[in-house]
C-alpha positions as CSV (number, residue, x, y, z in Angstrom):
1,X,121.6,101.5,132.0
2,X,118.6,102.0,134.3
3,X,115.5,103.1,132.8
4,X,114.0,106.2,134.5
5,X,110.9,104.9,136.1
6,X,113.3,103.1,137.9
7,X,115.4,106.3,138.3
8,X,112.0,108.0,139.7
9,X,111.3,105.0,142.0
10,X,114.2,105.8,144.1
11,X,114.3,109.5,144.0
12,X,110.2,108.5,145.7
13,X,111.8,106.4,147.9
14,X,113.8,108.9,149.2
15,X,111.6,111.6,148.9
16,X,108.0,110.6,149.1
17,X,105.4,111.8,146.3
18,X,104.5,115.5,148.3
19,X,108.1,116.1,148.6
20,X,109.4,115.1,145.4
21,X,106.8,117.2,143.8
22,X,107.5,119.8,145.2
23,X,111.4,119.8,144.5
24,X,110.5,119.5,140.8
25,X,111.6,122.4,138.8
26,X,108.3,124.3,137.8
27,X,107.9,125.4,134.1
28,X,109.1,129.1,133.3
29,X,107.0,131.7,134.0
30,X,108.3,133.7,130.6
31,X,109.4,131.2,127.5
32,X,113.1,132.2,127.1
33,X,112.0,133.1,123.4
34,X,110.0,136.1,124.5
35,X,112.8,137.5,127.1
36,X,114.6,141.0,126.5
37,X,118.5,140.2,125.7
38,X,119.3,142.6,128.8
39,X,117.4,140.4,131.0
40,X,119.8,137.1,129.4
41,X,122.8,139.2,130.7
42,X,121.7,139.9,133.6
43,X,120.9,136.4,134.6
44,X,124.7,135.9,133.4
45,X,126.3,138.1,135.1
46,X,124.3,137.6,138.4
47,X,125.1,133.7,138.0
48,X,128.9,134.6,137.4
49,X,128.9,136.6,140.8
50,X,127.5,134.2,142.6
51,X,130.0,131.9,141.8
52,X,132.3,131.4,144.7
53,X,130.0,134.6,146.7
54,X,126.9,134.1,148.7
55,X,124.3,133.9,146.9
56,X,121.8,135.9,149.4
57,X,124.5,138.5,149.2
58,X,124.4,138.8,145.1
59,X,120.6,138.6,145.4
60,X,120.4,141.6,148.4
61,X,122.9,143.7,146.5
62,X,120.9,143.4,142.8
63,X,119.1,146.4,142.7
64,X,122.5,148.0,143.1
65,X,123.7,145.9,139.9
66,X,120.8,147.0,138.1
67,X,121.5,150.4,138.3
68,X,124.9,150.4,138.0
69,X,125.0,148.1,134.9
70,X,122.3,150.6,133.1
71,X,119.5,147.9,133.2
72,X,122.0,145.3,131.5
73,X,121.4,147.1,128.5
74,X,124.0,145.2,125.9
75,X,124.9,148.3,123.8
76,X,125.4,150.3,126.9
77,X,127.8,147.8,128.5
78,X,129.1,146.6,125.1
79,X,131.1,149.9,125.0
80,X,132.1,150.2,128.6
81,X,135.4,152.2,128.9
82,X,138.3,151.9,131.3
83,X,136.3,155.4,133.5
84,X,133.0,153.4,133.7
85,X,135.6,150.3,135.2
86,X,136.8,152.4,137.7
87,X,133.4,154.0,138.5
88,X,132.1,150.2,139.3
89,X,135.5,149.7,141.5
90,X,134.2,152.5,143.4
91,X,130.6,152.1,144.1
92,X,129.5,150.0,146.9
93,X,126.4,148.8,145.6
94,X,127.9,146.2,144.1
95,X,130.7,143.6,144.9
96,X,133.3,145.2,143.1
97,X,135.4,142.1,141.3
98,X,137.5,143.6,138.5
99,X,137.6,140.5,136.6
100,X,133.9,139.9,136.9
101,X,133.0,143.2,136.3
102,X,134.7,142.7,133.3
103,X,132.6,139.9,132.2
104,X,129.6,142.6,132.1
105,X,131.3,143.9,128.8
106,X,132.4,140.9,127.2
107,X,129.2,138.7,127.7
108,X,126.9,141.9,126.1
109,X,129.6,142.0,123.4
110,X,128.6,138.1,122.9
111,X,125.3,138.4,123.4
112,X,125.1,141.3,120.8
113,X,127.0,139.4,118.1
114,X,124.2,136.4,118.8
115,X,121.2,138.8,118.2
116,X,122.8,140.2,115.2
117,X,123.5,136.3,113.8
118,X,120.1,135.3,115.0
119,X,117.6,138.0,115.1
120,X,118.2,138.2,119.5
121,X,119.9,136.2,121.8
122,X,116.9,135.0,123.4
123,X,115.7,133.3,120.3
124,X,119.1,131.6,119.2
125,X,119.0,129.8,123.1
126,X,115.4,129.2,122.9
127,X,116.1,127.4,119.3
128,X,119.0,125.4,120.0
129,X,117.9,121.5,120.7
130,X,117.6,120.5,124.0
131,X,119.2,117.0,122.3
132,X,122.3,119.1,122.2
133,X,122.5,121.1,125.3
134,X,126.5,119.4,126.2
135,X,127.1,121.6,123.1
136,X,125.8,124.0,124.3
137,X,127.2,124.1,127.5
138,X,130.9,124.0,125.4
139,X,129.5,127.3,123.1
140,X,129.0,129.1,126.6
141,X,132.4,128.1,127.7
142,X,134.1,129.0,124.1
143,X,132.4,132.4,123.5
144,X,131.0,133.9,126.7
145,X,133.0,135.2,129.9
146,X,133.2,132.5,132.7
147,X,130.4,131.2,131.8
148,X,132.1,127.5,131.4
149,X,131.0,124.5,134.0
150,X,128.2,125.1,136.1
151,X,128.0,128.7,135.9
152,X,126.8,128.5,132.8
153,X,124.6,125.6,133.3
154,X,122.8,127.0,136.5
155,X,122.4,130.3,134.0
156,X,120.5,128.4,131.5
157,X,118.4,126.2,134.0
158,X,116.9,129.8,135.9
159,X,116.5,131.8,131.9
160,X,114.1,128.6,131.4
161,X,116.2,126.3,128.6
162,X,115.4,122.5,129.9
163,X,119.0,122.2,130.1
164,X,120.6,119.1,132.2
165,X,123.2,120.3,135.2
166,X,126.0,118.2,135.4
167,X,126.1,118.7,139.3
168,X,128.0,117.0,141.8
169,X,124.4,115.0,142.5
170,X,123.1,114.3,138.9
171,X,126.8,113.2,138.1
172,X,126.4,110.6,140.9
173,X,123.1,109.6,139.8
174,X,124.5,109.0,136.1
175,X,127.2,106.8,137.9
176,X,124.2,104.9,139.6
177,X,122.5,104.6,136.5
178,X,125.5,102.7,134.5
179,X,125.3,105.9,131.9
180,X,129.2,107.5,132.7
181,X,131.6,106.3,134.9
182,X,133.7,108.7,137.1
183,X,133.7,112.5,136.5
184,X,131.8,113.9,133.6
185,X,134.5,116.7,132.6
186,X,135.6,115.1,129.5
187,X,133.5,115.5,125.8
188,X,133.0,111.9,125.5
189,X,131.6,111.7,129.4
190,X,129.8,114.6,128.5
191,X,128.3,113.0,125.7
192,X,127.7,110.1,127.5
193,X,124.9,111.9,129.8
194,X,123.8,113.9,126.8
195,X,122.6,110.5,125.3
196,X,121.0,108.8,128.8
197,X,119.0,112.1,129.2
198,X,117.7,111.8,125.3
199,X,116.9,108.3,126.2
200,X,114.9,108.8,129.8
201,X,112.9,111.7,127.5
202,X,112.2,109.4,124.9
203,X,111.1,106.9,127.3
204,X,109.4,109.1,129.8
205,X,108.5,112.5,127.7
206,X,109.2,115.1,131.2
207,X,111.3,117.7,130.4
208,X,114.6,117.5,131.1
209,X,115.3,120.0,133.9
210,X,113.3,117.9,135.5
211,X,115.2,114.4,134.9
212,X,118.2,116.1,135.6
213,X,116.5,117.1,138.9
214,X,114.7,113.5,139.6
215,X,118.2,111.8,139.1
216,X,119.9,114.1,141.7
217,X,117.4,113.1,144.2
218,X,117.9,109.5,143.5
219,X,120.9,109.0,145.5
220,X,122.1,110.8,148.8
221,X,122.4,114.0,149.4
């Protein structure tokens, strides 16, 4: 497997030092610790309506979500009925997807049940070991609402956990790196990346976001 100063040779190949820099993911401005859970569903449910939507769209319409959604306040949208459904069907402010609408509820019902395990959910993400994040990724897919795949990858990466993103890019650039072969769907491929990335941190100490971002600009776009 290559080691990642090689990795970060040929992302500066391709990039040159000012560029590269600059597409470096930048530390959070907030540690996820010290976010409000509201602002964690949020994030969620703006990443889960992005999904297969333009994002300028989701990001023009937010204000809309906002107020519709009660702030993302979990108890609020924990209990929402079958009238406060049809109430979001009808109001234009936001996209109005049943199904993902739907995902409002069930994500503040997960989200409560983590900050009543763990004190908030802020502080159960912001704990769990970056050494780990594959797992993770499969906890988001088992217990929260479409947040499986990239959805829930992409969520984590803008909240601020260092989490890897198994893109269609940084897959490539495990492929070039001899650490997974083909598609890295299944556990064990999964795993696979898991245990390159702890190795490039080990080697290199940067965080992982932005290893996961160097090897995606290693190969071609």
């Amino acid at each position: 497997m290559k080691r990642f100063a090689e990795i970060h040779e040929m992302a500066l190949a391709r990039k040159g030092a000012a560029e590269l820099e600059a597409l470096l993911p930048a530390p959070p401005a907030q540690p996820l610790r010290d976010l409000p859970d509201d602002r964690i569903l949020s994030d969620f449910t703006k990443r889960i309506f992005q999904a297969g939507f333009n994002w300028a769209l989701i990001e023009t319409k937010w204000p809309g979500f906002e107020e519709a959604f009660h702030g993302f306040d979990i108890g609020r949208n924990a209990m929402m009925s079958d009238e406060d459904l049809d109430a979001h069907l009808k109001n234009t402010a936001i996209v109005r997807n049943a199904a993902k609408i739907l995902t409002v509820r069930d994500n503040a019902i997960f989200l409560g049940d983590l900050a009543r395990e763990h004190g908030s959910a802020a502080r159960f993400f912001a704990d769990w070991p970056v050494e780990d994040t594959v797992g993770l990724f499969e906890l988001l897919k088992k217990r929260g609402a479409r947040l499986g795949g990239l959805t829930g990858q992409y969520a984590l990466r803008f909240l601020g956990y260092d989490a890897l993103i198994l893109s269609k890019s940084v897959v490539a650039g495990l492929n070039m790196a001899g650490a997974i072969e083909g598609a890295a769907t299944s556990k064990r491929a999964q795993r696979q990346a898991q245990e390159a990335f702890n190795a490039w941190h080990a080697e290199s100490g940067a965080p992982y976001a932005v290893i996961s971002r160097t090897l995606a600009l290693a190969v071609p776009d």
